[in-house]
C-alpha positions as CSV (number, residue, x, y, z in Angstrom):
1,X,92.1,109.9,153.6
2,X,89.6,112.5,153.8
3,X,89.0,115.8,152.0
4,X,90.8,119.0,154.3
5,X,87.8,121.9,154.1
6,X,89.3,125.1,153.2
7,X,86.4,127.2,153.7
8,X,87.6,129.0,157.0
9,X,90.7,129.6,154.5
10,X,88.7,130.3,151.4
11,X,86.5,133.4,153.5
12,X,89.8,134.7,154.8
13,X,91.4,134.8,151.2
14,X,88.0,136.6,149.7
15,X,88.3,139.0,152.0
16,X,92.2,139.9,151.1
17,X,94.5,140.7,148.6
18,X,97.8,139.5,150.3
19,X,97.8,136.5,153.4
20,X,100.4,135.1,155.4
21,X,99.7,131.8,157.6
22,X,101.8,130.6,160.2
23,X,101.6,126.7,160.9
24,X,99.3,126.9,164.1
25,X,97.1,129.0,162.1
26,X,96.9,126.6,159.5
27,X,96.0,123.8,162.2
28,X,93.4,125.7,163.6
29,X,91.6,126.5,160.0
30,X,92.0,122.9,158.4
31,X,92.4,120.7,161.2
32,X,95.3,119.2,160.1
33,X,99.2,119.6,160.2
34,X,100.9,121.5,157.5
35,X,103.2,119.3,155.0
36,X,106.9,119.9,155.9
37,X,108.2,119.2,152.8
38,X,108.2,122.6,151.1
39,X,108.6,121.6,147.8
40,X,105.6,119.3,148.2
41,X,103.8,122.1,150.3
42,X,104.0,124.4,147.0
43,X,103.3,122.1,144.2
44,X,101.6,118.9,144.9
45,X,99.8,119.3,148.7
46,X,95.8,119.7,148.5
47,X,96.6,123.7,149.4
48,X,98.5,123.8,146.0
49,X,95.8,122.7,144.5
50,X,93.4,124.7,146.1
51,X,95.6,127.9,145.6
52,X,95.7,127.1,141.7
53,X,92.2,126.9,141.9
54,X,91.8,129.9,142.8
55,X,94.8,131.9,140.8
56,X,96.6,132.2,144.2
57,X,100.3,131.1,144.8
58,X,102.2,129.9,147.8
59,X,105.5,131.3,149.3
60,X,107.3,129.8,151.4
61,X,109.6,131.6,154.0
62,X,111.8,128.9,155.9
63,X,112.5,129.9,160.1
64,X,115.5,131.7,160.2
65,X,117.8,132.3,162.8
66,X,120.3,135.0,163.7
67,X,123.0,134.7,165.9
68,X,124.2,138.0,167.7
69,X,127.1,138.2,169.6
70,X,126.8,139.2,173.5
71,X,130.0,142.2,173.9
């Protein structure tokens, strides 16, 4: 399998202290699909690694949904 290029990611992180990415976002930058396993996703996946590279770390925040009663 082929390399993913993080530099569309790499000039956004330069230019920030703090980033959040949603899954289509990620898509767009790297043209391919984010891993769904999370725990993979935060230690072992090639944006891990490129994270570490660069002193960064990855958080995770999971969907969540509320359910809200109708009165």
């Amino acid at each position: 399998m082929s390399t993913i290029d993080f530099s569309a990611l790499e000039s956004i992180l330069n230019s920030s202290i703090d980033f959040s990415l949603t899954e289509k976002q990620y898509e767009k930058l790297t043209g391919r699909a984010m891993p769904k396993d999370t725990g993979y996703l935060i230690r072992r996946s090639a944006l891990a690694r490129f994270a570490k590279s660069r002193g960064l770390s990855i958080q995770v925040r999971e969907k969540t949904i509320t359910f809200v009663k109708n009165i």
